[in-house]
N, C-alpha and C positions, 0 to 999 in steps of 0.2 A: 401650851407648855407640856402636855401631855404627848406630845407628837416629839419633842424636843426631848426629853425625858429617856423613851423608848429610843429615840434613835442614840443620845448618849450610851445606856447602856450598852445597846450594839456594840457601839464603835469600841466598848472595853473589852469586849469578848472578843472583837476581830485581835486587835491591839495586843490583849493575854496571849492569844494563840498565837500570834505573830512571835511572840515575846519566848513560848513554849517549843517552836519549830524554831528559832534562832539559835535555841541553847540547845536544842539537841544536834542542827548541822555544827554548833562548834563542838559538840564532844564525838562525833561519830570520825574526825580525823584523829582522834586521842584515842581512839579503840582500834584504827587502822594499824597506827601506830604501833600499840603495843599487842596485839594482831602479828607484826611482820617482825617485829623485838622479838618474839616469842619462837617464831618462823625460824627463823637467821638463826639463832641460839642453840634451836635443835641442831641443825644443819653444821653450824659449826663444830659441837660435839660429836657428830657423826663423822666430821672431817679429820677430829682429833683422832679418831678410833682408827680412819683410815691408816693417818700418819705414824700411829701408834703398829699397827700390824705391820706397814711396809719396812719399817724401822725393825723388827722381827724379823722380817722374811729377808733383810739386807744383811743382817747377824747371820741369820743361818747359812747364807752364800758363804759368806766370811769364813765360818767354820767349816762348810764342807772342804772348801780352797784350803781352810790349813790342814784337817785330819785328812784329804788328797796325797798334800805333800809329807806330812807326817810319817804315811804309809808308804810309801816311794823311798823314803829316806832311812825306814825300817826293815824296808826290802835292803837295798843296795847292804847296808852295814850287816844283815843277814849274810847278804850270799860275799861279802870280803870276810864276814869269818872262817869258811870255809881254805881262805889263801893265807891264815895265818900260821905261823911257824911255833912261833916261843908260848912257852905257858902265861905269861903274864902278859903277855900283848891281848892271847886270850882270853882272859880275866877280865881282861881291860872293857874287852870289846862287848863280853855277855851284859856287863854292867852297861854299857852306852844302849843297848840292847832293850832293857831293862826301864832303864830310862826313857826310851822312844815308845814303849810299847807304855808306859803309865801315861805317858802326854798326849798318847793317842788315844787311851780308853779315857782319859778323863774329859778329851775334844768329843767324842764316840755320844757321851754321857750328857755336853752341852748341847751337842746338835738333837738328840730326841728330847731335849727338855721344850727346845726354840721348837721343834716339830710339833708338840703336843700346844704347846703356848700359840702357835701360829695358827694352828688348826681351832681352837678354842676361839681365839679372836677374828677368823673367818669366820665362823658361828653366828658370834656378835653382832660383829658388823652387816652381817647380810642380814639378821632381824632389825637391826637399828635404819638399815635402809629400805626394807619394804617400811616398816613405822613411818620414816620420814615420807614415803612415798602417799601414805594415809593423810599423812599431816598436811602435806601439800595439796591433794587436793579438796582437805575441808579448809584449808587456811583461802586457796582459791574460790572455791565456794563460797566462804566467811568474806573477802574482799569483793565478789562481785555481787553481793548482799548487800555491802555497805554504800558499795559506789550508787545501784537502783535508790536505795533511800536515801543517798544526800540527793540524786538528781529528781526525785519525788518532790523533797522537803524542799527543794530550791522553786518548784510549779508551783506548793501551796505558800509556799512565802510569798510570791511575786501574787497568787490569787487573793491574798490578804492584804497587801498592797494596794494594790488597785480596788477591790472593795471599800478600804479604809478613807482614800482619796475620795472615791464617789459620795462615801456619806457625810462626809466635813464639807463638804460645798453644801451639801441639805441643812448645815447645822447653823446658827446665827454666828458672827465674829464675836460677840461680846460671851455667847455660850460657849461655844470653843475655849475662849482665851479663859474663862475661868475652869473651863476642866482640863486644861494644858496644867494649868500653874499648881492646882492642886495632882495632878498626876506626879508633876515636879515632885512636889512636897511629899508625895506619898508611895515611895518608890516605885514608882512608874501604875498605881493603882488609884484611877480618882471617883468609879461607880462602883460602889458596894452593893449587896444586899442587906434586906433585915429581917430576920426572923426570928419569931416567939421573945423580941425585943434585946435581942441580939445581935453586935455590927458583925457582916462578915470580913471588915477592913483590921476592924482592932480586937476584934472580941470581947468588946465590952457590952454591957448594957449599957442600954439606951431609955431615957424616962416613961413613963406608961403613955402619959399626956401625948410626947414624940410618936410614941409607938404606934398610937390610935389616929393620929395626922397624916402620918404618913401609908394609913390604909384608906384613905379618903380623898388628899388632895393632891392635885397634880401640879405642885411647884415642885421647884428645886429647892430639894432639906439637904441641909448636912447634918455631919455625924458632930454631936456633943464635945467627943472623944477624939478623933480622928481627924476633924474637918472636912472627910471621905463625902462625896455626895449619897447618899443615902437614897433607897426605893422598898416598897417592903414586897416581899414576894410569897406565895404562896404557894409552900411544899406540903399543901394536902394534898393538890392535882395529881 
């Protein structure tokens, strides 16, 4: 029973581990995940910044095209007041004059604002895209990380597998079936250990009497507590 006993335990420890490499390949797609969530987000605000500048720099065309024509149209009504006759025609014209040249200096006045604004957000953005450029390749880095250790954790899952199988043919059907059912019963945990008369399934105590039997015999004990099959072990070593 002693030979049955030692190989149960085994077979928890394969089974735990199996059980600890399962739940980490399911979280390592959940870190990829928000890994490229993260990735993407950057990038997109960096696209924003693009849009944000071109949208700038498409103003400023605008404006130079109008204070262009502005100035042309300040010209011409310039050199026709020179072909004027009457005083009041003149009058007329210094005022339309007057008027072109405020709509021109206040175009004058938008265009170095868009200049200065444009310049500021080419700035920006060319830090924001070496940054991205950093980002990308630890985000790459960070992804071809992930990928080695899900294709790792998938060799040790499959080695724990096939170990697991090997030692259930060593073990009797009748012992098996009872540490199947208790695994059941005991969220997926049916060999504990016991120390200084403590379960490590429920952390209870367990009776002195108990305590002292299960440094002696080689049957299968359960736990008082738990129904956990119990062994005691010895963390002086």
């Amino acid at each position: 029973m002693r030979k049955q006993l030692v190989r149960l335990i085994e077979l928890q420890k394969i089974e735990s581990a199996a059980g600890r490499i399962h739940a980490k390949r399911k979280n390592l797609p959940v870190q990829m995940k928000i890994l490229e969530e993260e990735f993407n987000l950057f990038c997109e605000f960096a696209e924003t910044q693009r849009e944000q500048m071109e949208s700038v720099r498409k103003r400023r065309q605008e404006k130079d095209t109008q204070l262009q024509a502005g100035q042309e149209t300040l010209k011409r009504t310039r050199e026709r007041l020179f072909e004027v006759k009457k005083n009041k025609e003149y009058q007329s014209m210094l005022k339309e004059i007057e008027i072109f040249e405020g709509k021109n200096s206040r175009t004058e006045d938008e265009v170095i604002f868009l200049l200065d604004e444009l310049e500021h957000l080419e700035t920006a953005l060319k830090a924001k895209e070496e940054e991205r450029d950093i980002k990308r390749r630890r985000y790459e880095e960070e992804r071809k990380k992930i990928e080695e250790e899900m294709n790792s954790l998938a060799g040790e899952l499959d080695a724990c597998v096939r170990k697991r199988e090997e030692l259930k043919k060593e073990i009797p059907a009748e012992v098996l079936r009872k540490y199947e059912l208790i695994k059941g019963a005991g969220r997926g945990v049916a060999v504990v250990a016991v120390w200084k008369e403590v379960c490590d399934g429920c952390h209870m105590s367990v009776p002195p009497q108990l305590y002292n039997e299960l440094q002696k015999t080689t049957a299968l004990i359960t736990c008082p507590n738990c129904n956990r099959i119990i062994y005691w072990e010895n963390r002086n070593i």
